[in-house]
RONU-300400 format. One record per atom (N, C-alpha, C): residue in one letter; x, y, z. Coordinates in pm, whole numbers, padded with zeros to 5 digits, always signed. Layout:
AXYZ/...
END
This chain:
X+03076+01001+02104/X+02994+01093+02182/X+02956+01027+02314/X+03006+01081+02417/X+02915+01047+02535/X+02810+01033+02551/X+02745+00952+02589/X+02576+00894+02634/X+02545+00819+02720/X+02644+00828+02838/X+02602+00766+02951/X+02752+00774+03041/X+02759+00899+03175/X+02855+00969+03201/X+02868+00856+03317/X+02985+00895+03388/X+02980+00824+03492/X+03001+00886+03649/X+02871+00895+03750/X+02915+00923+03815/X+02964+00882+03984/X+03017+00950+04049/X+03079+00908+04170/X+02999+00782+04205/X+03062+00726+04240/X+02971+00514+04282/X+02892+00582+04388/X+02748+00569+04446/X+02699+00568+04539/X+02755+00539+04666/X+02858+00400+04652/X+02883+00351+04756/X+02992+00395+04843/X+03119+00496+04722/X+03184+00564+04789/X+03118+00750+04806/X+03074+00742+04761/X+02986+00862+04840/X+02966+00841+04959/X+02902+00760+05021/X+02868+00709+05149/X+02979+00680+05234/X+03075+00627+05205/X+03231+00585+05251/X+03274+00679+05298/X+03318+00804+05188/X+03341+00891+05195/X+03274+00987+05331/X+03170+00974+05369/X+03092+01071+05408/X+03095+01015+05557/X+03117+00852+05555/X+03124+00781+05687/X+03309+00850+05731/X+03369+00801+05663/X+03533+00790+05718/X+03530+00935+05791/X+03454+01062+05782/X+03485+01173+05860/X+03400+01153+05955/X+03309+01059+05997/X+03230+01023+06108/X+03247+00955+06209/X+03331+00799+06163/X+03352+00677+06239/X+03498+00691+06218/X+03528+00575+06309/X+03650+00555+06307/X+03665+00385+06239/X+03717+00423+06085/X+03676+00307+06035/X+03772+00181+06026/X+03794+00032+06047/X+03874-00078+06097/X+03972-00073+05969/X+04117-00115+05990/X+04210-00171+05887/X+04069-00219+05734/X+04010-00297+05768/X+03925-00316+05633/X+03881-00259+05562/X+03822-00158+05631/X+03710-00070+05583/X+03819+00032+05528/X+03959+00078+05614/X+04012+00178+05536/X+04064+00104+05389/X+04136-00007+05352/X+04154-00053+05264/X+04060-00036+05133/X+03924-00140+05192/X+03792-00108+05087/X+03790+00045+05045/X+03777+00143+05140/X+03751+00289+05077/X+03921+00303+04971/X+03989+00262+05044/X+04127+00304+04938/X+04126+00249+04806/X+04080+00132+04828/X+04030+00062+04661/X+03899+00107+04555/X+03822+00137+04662/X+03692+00239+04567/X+03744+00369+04520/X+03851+00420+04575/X+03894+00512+04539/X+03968+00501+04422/X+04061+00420+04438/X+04157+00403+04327/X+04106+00373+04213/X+03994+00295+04238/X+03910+00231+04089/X+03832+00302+04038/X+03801+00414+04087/X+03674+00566+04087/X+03793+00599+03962/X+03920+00665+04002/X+04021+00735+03975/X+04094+00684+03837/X+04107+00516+03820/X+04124+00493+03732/X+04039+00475+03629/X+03930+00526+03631/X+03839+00501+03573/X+03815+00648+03482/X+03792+00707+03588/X+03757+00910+03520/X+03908+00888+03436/X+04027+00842+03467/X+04188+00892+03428/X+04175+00835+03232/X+04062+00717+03245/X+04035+00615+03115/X+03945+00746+03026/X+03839+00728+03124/X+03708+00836+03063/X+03826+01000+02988/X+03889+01013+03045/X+03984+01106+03004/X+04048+01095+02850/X+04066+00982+02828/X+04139+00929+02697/X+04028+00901+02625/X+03891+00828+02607/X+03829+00787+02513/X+03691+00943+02519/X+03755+01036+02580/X+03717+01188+02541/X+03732+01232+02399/X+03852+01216+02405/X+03912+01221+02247/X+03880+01177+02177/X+03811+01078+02148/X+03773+01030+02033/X+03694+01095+01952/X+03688+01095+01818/X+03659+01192+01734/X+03529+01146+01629/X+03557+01011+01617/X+03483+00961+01541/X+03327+00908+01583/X+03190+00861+01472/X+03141+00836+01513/X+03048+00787+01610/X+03031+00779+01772/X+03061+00666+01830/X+02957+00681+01964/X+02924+00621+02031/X+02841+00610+02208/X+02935+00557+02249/X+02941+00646+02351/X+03050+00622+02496/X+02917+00585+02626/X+02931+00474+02686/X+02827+00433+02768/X+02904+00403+02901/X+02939+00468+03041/X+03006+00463+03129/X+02978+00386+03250/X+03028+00303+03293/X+02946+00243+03423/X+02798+00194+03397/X+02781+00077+03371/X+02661+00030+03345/X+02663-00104+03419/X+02568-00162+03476/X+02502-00274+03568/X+02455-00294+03540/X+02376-00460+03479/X+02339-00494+03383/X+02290-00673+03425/X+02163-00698+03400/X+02169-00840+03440/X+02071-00899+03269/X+02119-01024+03306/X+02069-01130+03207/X+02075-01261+03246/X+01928-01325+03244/X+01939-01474+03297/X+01993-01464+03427/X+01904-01399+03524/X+01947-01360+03673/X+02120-01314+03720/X+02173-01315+03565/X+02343-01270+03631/X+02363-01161+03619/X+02406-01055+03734/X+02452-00947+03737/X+02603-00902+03647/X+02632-00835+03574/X+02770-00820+03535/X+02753-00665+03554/X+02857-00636+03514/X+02919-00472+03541/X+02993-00450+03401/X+02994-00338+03336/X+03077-00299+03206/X+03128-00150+03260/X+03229-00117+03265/X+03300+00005+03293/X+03288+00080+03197/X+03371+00080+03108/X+03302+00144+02932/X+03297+00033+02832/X+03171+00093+02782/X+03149+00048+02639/X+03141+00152+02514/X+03179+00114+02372/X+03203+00189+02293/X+03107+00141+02140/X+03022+00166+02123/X+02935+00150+02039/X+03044+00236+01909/X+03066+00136+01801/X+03080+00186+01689/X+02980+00097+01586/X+02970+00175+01461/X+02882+00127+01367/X+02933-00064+01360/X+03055-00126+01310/X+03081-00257+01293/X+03096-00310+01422/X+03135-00228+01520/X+03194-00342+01617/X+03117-00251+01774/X+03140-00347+01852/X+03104-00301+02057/X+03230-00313+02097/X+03288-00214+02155/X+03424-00244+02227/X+03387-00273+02387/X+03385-00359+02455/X+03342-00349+02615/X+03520-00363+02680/X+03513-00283+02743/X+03635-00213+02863/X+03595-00239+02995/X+03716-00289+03083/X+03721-00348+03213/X+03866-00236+03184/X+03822-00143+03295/X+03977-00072+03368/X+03989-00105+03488/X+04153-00135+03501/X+04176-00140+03647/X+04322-00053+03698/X+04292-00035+03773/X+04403+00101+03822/X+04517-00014+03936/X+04544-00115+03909/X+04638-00145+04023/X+04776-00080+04022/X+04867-00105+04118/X+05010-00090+04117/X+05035-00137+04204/X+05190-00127+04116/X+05288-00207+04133/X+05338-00357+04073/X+05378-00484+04118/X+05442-00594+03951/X+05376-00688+04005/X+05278-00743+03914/X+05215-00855+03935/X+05255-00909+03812/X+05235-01109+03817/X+05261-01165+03738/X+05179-01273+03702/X+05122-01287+03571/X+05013-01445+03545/X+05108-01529+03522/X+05040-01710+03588/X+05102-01802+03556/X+04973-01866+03484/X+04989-02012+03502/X+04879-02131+03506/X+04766-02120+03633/X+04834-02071+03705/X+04724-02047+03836/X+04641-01931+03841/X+04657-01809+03771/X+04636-01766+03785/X+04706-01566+03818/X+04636-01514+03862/X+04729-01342+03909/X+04777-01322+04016/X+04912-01280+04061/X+04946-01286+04161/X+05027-01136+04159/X+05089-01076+04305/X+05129-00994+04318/X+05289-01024+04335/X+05396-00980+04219/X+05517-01031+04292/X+05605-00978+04420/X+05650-00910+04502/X+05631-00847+04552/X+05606-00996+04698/X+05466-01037+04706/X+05469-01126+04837/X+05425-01268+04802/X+05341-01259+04642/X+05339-01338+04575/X+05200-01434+04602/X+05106-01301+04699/X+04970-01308+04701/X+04875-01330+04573/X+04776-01469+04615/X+04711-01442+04425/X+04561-01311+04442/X+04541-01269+04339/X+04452-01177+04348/X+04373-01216+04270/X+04262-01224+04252/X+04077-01221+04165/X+04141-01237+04068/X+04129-01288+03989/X+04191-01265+03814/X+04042-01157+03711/X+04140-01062+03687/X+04033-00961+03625/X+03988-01028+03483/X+04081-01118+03410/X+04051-01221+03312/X+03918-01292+03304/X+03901-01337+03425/X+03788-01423+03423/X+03666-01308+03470/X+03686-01245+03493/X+03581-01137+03535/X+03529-01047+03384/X+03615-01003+03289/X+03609-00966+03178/X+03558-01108+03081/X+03597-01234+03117/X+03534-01333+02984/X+03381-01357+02993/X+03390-01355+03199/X+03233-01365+03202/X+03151-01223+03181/X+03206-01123+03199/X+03129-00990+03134/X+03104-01014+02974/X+03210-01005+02887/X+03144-01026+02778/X+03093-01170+02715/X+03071-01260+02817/X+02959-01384+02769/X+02829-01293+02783/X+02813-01262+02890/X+02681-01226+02923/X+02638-01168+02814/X+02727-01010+02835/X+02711-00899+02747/X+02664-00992+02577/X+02702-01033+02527/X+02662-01116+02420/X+02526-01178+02450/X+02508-01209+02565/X+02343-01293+02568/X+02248-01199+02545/X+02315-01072+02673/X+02235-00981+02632/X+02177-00853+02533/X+02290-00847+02415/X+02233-00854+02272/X+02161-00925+02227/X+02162-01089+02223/X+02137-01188+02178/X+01946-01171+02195/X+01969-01161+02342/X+01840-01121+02376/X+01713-01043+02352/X+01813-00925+02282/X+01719-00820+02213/X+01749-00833+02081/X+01786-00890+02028/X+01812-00918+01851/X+01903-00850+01791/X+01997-00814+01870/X+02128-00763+01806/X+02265-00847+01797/X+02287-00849+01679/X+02420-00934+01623/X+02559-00827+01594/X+02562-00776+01652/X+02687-00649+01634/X+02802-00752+01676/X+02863-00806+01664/X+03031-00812+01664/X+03111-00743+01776/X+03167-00776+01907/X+03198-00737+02032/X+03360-00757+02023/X+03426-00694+02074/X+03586-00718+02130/X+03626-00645+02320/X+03637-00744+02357/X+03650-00685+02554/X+03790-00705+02531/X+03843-00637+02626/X+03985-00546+02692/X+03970-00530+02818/X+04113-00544+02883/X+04142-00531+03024/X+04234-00465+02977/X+04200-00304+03063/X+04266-00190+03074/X+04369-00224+03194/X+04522-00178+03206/X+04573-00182+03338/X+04608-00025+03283/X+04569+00082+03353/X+04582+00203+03303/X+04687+00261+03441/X+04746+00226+03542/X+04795+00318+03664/X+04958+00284+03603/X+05047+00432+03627/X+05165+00424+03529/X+05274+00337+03602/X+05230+00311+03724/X+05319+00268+03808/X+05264+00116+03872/X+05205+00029+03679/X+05162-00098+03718/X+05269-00123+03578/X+05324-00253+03663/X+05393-00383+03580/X+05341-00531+03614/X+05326-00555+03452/X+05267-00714+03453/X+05318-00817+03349/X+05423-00914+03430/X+05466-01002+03352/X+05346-01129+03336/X+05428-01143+03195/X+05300-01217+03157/X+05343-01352+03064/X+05342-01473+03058/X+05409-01592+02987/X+05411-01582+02823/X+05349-01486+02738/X+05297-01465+02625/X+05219-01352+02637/X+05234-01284+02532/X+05136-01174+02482/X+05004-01222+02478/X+04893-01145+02544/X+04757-01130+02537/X+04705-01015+02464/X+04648-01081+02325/X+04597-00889+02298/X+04459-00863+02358/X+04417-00899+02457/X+04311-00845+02501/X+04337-00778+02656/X+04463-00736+02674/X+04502-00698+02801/X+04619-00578+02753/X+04571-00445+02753/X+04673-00334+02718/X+04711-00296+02874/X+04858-00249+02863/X+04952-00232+02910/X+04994-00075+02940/X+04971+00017+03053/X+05011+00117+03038/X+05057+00174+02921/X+05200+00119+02891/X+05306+00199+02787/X+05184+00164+02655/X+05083+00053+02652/X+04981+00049+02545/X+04854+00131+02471/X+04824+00211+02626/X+04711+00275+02587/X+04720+00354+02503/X+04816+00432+02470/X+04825+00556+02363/X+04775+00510+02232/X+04842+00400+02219/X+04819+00334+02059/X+04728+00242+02050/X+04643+00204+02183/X+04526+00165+02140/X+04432+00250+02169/X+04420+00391+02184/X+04366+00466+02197/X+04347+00527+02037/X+04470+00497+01983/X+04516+00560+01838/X+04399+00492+01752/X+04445+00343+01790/X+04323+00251+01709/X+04223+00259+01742/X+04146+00356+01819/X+04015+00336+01822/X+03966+00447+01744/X+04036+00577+01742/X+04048+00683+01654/X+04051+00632+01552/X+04117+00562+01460/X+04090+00512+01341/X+04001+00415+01303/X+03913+00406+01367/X+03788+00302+01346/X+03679+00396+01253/X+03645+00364+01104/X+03586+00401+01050/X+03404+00398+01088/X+03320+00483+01133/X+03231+00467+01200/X+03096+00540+01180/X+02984+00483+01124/X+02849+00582+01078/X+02754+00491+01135/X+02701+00585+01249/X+02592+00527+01336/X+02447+00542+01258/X+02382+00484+01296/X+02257+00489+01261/X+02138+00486+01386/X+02016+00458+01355/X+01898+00472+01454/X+01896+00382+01531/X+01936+00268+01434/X+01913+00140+01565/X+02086+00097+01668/X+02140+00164+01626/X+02275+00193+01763/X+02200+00251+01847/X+02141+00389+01802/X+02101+00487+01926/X+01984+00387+02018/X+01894+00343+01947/X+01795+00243+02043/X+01889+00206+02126/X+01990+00085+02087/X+02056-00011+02183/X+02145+00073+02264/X+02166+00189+02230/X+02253+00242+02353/X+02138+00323+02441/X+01998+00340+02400/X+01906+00404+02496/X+01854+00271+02541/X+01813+00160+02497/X+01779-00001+02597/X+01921-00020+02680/X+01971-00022+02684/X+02103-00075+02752/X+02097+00009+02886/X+02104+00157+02874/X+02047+00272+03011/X+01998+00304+03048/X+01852+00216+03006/X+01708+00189+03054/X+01687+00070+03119/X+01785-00078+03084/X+01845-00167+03148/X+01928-00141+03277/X+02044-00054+03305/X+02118+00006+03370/X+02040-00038+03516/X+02097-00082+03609/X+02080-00119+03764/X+02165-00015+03856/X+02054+00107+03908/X+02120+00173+03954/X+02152+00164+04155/X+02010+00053+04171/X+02063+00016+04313/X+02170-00159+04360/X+02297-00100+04345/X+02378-00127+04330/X+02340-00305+04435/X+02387-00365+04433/X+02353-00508+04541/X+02491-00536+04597/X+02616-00504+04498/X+02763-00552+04554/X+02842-00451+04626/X+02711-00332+04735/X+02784-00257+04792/X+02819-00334+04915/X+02915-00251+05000/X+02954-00288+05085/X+03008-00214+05158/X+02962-00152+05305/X+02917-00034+05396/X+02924-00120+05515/X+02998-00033+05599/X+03016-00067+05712/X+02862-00030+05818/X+02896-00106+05931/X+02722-00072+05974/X+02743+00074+06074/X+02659+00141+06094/X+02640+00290+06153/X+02519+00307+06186/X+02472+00404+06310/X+02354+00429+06371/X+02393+00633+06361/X+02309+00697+06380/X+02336+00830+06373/X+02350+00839+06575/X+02337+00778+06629/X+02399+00865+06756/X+02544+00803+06793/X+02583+00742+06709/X+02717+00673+06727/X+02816+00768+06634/X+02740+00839+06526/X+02838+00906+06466/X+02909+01048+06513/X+03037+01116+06497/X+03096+01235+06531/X+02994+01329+06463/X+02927+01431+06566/X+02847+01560+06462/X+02968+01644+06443/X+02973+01675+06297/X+03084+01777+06266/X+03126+01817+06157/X+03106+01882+06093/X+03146+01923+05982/X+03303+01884+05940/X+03354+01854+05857/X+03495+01849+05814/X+03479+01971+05660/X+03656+02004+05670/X+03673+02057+05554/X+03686+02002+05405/X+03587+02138+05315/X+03558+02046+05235/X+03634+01995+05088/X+03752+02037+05138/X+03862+02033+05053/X+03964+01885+05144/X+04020+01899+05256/X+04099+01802+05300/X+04060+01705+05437/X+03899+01746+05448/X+03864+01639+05567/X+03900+01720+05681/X+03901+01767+05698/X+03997+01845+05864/X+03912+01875+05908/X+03882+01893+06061/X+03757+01921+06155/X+03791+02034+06229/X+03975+02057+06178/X+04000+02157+06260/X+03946+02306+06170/X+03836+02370+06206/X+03755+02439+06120/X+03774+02627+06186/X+03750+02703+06124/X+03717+02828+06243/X+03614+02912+06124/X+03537+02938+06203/X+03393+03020+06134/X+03347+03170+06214/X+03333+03235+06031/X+03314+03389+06089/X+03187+03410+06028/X+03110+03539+06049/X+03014+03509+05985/X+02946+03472+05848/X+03014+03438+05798/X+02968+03444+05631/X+03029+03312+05568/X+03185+03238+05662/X+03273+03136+05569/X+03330+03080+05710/X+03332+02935+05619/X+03385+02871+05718/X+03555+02859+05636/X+03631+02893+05770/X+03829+02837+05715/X+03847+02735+05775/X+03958+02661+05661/X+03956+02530+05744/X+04156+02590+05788/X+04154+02554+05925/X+04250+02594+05998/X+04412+02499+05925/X+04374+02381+05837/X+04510+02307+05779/X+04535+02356+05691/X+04409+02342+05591/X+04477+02398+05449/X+04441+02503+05431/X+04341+02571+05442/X+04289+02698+05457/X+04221+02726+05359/X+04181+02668+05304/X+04020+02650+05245/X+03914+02692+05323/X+03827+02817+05160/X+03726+02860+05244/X+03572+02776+05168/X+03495+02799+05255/X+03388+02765+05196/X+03262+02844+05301/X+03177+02915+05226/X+03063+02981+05242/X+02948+02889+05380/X+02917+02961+05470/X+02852+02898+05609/X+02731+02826+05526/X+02603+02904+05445/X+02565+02859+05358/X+02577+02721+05305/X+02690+02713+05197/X+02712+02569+05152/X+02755+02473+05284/X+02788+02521+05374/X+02852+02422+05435/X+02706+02335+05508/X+02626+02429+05555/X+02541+02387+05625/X+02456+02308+05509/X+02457+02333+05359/X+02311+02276+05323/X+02424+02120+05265/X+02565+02126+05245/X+02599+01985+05265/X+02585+01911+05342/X+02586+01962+05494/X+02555+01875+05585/X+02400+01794+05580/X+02319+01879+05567/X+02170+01854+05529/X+02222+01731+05427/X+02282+01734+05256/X+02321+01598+05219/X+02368+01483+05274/X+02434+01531+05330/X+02514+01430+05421/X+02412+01321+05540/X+02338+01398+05571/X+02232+01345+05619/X+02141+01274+05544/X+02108+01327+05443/X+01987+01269+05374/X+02061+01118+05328/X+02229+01165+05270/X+02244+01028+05208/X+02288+00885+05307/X+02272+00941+05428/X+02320+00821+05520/X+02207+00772+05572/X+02105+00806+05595/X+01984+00800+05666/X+01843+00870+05533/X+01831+00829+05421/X+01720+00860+05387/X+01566+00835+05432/X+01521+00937+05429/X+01363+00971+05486/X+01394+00994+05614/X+01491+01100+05653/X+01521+01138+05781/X+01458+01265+05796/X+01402+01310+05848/X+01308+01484+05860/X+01432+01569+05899/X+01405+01662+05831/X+01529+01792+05831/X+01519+01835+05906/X+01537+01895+06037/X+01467+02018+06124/X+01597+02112+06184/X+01572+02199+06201/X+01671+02305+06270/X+01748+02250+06352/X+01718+02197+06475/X+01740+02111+06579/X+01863+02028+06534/X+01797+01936+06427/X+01902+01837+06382/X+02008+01856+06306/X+02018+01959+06230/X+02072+02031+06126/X+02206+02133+06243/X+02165+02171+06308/X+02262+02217+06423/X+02335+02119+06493/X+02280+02026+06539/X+02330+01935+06586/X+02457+01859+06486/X+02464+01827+06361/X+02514+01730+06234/X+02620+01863+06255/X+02603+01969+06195/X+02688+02014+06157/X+02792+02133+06272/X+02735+02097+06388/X+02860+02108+06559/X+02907+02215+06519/X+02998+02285+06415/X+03084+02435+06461/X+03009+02551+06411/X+02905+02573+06355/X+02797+02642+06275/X+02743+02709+06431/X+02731+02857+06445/X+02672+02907+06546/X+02485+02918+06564/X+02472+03000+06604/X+02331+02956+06641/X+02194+02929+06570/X+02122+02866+06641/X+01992+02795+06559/X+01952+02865+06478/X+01912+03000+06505/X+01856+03069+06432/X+01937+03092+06280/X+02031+03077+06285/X+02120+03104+06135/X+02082+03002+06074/X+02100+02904+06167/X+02063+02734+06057/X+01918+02759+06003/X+01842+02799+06063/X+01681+02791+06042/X+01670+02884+05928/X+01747+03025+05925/X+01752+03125+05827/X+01778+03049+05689/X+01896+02962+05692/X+01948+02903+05553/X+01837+02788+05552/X+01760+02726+05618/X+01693+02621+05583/X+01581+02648+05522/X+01502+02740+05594/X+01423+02858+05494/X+01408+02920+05325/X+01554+02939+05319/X+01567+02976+05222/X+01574+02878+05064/X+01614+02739+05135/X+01632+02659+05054/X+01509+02576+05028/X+01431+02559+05141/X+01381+02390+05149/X+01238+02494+05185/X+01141+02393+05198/X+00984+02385+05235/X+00977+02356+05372/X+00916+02455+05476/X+00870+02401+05618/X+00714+02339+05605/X+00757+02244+05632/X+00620+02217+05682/X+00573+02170+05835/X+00440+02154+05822/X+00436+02139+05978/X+00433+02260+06093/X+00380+02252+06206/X+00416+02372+06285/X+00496+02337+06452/X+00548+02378+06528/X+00638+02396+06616/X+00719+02272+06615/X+00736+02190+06732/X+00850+02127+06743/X+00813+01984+06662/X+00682+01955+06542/X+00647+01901+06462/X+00768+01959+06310/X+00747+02065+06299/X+00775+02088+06216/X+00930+02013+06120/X+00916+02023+05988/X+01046+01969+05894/X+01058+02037+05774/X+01156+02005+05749/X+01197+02096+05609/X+01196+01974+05493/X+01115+01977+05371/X+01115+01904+05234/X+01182+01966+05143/
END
């Protein structure tokens, strides 16, 4: 059973919301291409341990410290005998472990070893049972879940499944005989009461709001090339519609999440969102949604 969903990272929310604003460096497009991919392989995982039938807490994306160390658990799987903790990673293309370490073959670049990132997740993860008086029995896994990853490897690891693997260790988790009780449910409600939701290992490019493009993009493929009638905005590439309405009170998000404790006002709200016709329409939908407070050119929307 699901009990702790996972959603969009904060940090690519923000990414996301910058890349139609700035014009962002070779780095920054990379970083967003990798938050992406790891977002993606992640929901593609959450997809497979859906299925599961038996007994069980599904706990998604959790941040987690013990003894001042931050770790990260992607999924965890609470069954009655055992904790399964899951590290997915979505790479591609053929990488290969030696003695040194992970490398990409291909240019034969070494990369982070997700190994040591998963041994020190579940040390912790163990302290931090340890910590609250739970002796449950743990097994961690490194997911390589993207179909178009190959990884040679000097010897079999069973703690590292393999694309062509997941099915049948998906199988085996289905067959895990499993009857929860009260004190699982505690440790899976301490654990997401533990949960660190302001993230510390983000990483955001820097931005001021008069440096950014005001403009709405489409909200299907990013496109700015937009045309608006009264009621919907079309986006002129793909031709996606979306309601003047939603478009304008995303922009209002869009704002709030780049600049929180920013005052809403007509003014500004016209301004952010550039192809939206006149004030008075913006002010009509802001009305309708939000709280004015304040009076004339004081005034803001809560």
């Amino acid at each position: 059973m699901l009990k702790k969903g996972r959603p969009i990272p904060a940090e690519l929310i923000v990414l996301r919301i910058l890349n139609d604003k700035m014009e962002f460096s070779e780095k920054e497009k990379l970083h967003l291409y990798n938050q992406e991919k790891g977002y993606e392989g992640e929901v593609k995982f959450d997809e497979k341990t859906a299925g599961l039938e038996n007994d069980n807490l599904i706990l998604n994306d959790l941040l987690l410290e013990v003894g001042e160390s931050l770790f990260q658990i992607d999924t965890l799987i609470i069954f009655s005998g055992v904790i399964y903790l899951i590290d997915v990673k979505y790479y591609e293309g053929e990488y290969y472990y030696d003695e040194e370490g992970l490398f990409k073959k291909k240019t034969g670049s070494e990369k982070k070893d997700p190994m040591l990132q998963l041994k020190r997740c579940h040390s912790l993860f163990r302290q931090l049972l340890q910590k609250y008086g739970y002796t449950y029995p743990t097994e961690a896994y490194l997911v390589f879940n993207n179909p178009e990853f190959t990884l040679f490897l000097p010897s079999q690891n069973p703690q590292i499944i393999l694309p062509t693997q997941i099915n049948s260790f998906i199988k085996k988790l289905k067959m895990i005989t499993s009857r929860l009780n009260e004190r699982h449910s505690k440790l899976a409600d301490l654990l997401i009461s533990l949960h660190i939701t302001d993230n510390p290992y983000t990483r955001l490019p820097k931005y001021n709001y008069d440096k950014l493009k005001k403009q709405l993009t489409c909200c299907n493929c990013h496109s700015c090339s937009l045309s608006v009638s009264r009621s919907k905005i079309t986006c002129n590439h793909c031709g996606s519609e979306e309601r003047v309405e939603a478009a304008v009170l995303r922009g209002v998000d869009e704002m709030r999440i780049l600049f929180p404790g920013i005052k809403i006002t007509t003014n500004l709200v016209h301004e952010w969102c550039g192809v939206i016709g006149p004030k008075k329409k913006i002010r009509k939908i802001l009305l309708k949604k939000f709280v004015l407070l304040g009076h004339g050119k004081y005034s803001y929307f809560v």
